[in-house]
C-alpha positions in Angstrom: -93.1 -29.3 102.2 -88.9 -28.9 102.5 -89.2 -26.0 100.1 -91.6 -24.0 103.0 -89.2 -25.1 105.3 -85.9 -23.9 103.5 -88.3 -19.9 102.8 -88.5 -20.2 106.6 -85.0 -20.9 107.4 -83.6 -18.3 104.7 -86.5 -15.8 105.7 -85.1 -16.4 109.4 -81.3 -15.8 108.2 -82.6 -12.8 106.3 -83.7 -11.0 109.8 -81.2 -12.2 111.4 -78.9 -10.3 109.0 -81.2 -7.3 108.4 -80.9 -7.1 112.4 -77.0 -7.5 112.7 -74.7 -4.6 114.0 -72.0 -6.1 112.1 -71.0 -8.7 109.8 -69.1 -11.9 111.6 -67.3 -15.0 110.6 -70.8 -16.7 112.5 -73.6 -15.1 110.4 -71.7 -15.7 106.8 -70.8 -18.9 107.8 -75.1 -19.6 108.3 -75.2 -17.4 105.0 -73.2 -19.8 103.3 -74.7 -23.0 104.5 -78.3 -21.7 103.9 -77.6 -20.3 100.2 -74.8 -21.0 98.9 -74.5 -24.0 96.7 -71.6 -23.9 94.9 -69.0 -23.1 98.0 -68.4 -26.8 98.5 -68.0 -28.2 94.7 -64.7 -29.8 94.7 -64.3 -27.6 90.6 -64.2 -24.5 92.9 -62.1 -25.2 95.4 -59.7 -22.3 94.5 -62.2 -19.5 94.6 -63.7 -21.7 97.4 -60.2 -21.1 99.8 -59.8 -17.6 98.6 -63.3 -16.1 100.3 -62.3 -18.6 103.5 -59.5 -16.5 103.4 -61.3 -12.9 103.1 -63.6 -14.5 105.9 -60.2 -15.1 108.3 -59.4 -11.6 107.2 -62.4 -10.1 108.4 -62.6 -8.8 104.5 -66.5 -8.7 104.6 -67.1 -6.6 101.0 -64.5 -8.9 99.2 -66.0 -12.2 101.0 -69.5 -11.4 99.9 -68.3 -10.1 96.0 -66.4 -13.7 96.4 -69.2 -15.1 96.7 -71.6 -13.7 93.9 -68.3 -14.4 91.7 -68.7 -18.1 92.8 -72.7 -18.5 93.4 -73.8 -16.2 89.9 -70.6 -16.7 87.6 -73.0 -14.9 84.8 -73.3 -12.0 86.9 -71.6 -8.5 86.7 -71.3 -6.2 89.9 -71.7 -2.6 87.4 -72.0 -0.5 90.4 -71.6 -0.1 94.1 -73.0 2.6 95.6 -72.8 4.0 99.1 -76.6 6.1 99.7 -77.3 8.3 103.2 -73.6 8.1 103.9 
C-alpha cells in the first residue's frame, strides 16, 4: 500500500511541476525529497554540496544535470535540445 501512496505523492509533484511558471528553490527542494535518493548518502557529499550550491545560485539547468549526475551515475545527457523556441 506505501508504494500507491509514494505514485500519488510523485504524480502530485509531477503537476505541480508540469503547472509551475518557474523553477524555485521550494519545488526542487520537494523534487529532491520525493525522488531523489542518493542526495543524502554521506559517499556523495561533494557532488551533494555542489547542486546546493547551483540551487543557492538559482542555476536551475546545472542543479537538475547535478542531479541525474548523482541519481543515474550510468547515465549520459547526449543531447539537449531547445523545440518551439
Amino acid at each position: 500500500m506505501q508504494q500507491a501512496s509514494e505514485n500519488h505523492g510523485l504524480d502530485e509533484l509531477s503537476g505541480r511541476l508540469h503547472d509551475a511558471s518557474e523553477a524555485n528553490a521550494l519545488l526542487l527542494g520537494e523534487v529532491i525529497a520525493a525522488a531523489c535518493r542518493r542526495f543524502p548518502s554521506m559517499g556523495q557529499s561533494a557532488k551533494s554540496a555542489r547542486i546546493e550550491q547551483f540551487i543557492q545560485a538559482e542555476a536551475w539547468t546545472d542543479a537538475a544535470l547535478a542531479l541525474i549526475d548523482l541519481e543515474l551515475p550510468l547515465w549520459q545527457v547526449r543531447r539537449i535540445a531547445y523545440d518551439e523556441g
